[in-house]
C-alpha positions as CSV (number, residue, x, y, z in Angstrom):
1,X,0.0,0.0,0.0
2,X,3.1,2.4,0.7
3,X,3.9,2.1,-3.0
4,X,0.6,2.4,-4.2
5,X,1.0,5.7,-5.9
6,X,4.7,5.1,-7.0
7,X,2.9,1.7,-9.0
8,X,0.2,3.7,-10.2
9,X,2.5,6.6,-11.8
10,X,4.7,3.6,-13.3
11,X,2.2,1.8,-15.0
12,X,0.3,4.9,-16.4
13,X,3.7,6.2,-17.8
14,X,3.8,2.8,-19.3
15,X,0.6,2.8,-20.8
16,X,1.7,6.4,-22.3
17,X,4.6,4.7,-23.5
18,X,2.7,1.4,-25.0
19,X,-0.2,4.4,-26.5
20,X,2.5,6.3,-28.3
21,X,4.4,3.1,-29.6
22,X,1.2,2.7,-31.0
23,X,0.1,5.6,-32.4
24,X,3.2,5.8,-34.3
25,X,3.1,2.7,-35.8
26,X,-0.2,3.0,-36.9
27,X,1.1,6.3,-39.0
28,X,3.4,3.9,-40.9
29,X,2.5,2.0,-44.1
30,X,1.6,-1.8,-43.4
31,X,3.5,-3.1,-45.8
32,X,6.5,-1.0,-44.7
33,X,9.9,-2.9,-43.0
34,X,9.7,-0.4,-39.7
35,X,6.0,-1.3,-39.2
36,X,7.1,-5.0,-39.4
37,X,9.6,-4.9,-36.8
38,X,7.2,-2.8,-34.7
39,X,4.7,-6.1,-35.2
40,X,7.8,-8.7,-34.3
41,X,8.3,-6.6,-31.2
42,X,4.3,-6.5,-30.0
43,X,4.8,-10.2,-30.0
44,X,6.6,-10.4,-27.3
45,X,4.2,-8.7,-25.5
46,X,1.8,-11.2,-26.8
47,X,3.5,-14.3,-25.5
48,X,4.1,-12.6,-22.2
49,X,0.3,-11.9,-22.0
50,X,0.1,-15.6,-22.8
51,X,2.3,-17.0,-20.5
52,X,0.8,-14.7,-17.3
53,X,-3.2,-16.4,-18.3
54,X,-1.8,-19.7,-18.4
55,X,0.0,-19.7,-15.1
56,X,-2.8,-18.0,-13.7
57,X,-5.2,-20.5,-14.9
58,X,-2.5,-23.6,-13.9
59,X,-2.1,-21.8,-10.1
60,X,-6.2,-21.7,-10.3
61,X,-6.3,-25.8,-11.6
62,X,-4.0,-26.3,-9.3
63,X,-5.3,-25.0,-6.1
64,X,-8.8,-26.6,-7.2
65,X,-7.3,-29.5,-7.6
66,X,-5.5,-30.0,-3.9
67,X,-9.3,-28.0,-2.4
68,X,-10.5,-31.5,-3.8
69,X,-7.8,-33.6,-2.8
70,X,-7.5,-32.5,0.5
71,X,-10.8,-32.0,0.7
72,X,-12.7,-35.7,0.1
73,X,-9.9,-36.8,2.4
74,X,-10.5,-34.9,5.4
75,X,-14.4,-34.7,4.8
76,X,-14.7,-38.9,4.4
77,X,-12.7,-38.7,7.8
78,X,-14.6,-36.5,9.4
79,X,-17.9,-38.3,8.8
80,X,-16.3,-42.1,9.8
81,X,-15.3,-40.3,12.9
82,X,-18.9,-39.4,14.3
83,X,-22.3,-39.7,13.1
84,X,-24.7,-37.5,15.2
85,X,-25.1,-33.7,14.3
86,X,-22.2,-32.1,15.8
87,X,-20.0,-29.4,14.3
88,X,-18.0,-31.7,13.4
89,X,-20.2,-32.9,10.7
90,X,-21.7,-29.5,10.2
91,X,-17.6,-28.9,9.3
92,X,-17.7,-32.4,7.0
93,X,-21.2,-31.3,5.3
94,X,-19.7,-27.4,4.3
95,X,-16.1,-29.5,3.2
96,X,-18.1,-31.5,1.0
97,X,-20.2,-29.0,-0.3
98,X,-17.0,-27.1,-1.0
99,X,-14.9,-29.9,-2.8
100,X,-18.2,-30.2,-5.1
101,X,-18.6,-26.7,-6.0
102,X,-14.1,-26.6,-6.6
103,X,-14.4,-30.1,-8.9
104,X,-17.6,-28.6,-10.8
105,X,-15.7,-24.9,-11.5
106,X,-12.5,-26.8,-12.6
107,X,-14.6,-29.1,-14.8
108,X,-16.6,-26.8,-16.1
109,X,-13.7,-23.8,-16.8
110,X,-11.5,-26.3,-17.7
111,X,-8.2,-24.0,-16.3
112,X,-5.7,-27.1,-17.0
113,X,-6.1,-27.0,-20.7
114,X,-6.3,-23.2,-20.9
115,X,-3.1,-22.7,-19.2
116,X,-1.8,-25.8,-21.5
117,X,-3.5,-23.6,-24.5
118,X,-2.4,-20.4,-23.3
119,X,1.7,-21.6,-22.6
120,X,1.5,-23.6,-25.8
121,X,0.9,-20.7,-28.1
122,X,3.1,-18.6,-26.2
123,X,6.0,-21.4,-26.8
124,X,5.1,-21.5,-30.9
125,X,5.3,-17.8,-31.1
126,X,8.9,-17.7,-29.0
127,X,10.3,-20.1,-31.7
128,X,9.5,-17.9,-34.4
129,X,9.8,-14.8,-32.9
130,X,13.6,-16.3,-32.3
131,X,13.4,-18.0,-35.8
132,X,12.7,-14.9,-37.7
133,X,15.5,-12.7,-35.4
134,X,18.3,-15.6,-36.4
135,X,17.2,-16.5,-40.0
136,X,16.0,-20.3,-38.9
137,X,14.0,-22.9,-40.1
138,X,11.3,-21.1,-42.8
139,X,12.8,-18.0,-42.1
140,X,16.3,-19.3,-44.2
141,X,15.8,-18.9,-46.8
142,X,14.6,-16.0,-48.9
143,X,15.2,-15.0,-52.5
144,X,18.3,-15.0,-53.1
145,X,17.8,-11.7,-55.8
146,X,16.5,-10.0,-53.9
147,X,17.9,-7.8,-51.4
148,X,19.0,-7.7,-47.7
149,X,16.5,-5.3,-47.1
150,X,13.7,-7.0,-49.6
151,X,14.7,-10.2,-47.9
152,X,14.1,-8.9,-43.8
153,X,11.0,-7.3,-45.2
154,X,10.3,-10.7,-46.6
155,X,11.3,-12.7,-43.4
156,X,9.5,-10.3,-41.3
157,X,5.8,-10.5,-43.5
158,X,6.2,-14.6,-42.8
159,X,6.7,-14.5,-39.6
160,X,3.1,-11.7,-39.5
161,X,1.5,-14.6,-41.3
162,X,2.2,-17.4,-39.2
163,X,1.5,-15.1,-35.6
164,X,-1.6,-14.5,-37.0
165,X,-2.5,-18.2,-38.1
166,X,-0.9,-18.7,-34.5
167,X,-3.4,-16.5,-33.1
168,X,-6.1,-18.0,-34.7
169,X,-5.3,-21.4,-33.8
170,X,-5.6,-20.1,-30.2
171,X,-8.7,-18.9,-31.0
172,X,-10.4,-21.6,-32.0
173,X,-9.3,-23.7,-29.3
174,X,-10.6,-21.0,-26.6
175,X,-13.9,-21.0,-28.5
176,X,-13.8,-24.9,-28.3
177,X,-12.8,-24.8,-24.5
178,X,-16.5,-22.9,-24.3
179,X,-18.3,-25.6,-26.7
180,X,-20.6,-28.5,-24.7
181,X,-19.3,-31.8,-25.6
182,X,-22.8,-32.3,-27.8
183,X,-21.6,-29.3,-29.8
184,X,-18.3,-30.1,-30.7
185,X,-19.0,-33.7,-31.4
186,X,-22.3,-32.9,-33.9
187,X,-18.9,-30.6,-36.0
């Protein structure tokens, strides 16, 4: 809380900064080599947006996971230790109740394979993003008459197509992640 306002001034100068980064490469042609680079570089602000969902979503699987875990355990003991209506199975009824609710929100949010999701995507676009800054794999290659310029411009417009089919691969699998099992089986 002592920091509060210190944080607050830091992340609105960042936000400036982010606007402005922005705003000037929006005033550049698409098809231009600057406004390329300036796309490579929001990628890594991509992947980091990535990464921080999934290991939210794995800390929240997680911590559901051990609630049930721990929970059925100590709830099953609790009732084999007494059977009349004493807080201690008042305790045992709310565990149980509370271990249902945590195994129904995981199943039903499904934060395991959204963090998978989420961390896989943000893994693809790391390989390229270093593919594309080293000359690897698809990113080799260019024509060779062309020239170095042409060819970065040329490396760089790849590597905007395949972030963006990365992206919609993501997606797609979010929108499936929200899909009933009936609804992605009748597709």
């Amino acid at each position: 809380m002592s920091n509060r306002k210190t944080k607050v001034d830091h992340t609105s100068e960042l936000r400036q900064k982010l606007a402005e980064k922005q705003n000037a490469a929006a005033a550049l042609p698409l098809d231009s080599e600057a406004a390329l680079r300036i796309y490579r570089e929001s990628t890594l602000e991509l992947m980091d947006a990535y990464r921080v969902r999934a290991t939210r979503n794995r800390r929240v699987n997680n911590a559901l996971q051990a609630l049930i875990i721990a929970g059925s355990i100590v709830a099953s003991t609790l009732v084999a230790m007494d059977n009349n209506i004493t807080p201690l199975n008042l305790a045992a009824t709310i565990l149980s109740a509370t271990v249902g609710v945590s195994a129904g929100l995981s199943g039903y949010f499904k934060f395991r394979e959204r963090g998978f999701n989420l961390q896989s995507t943000a893994d693809e676009l790391e390989k390229h993003y270093t593919a594309v800054q080293f000359h690897l794999d698809e990113y080799e290659s260019v024509d060779p008459s062309l020239t170095p310029e042409e060819g970065e411009k040329e490396r760089l417009r790849r590597f905007a197509r395949l972030v963006e089919k990365i992206k919609e691969e993501q997606r797609k699998r979010e929108l499936q992640l929200e899909q009933s099992p009936e609804q992605q089986r009748s597709q």
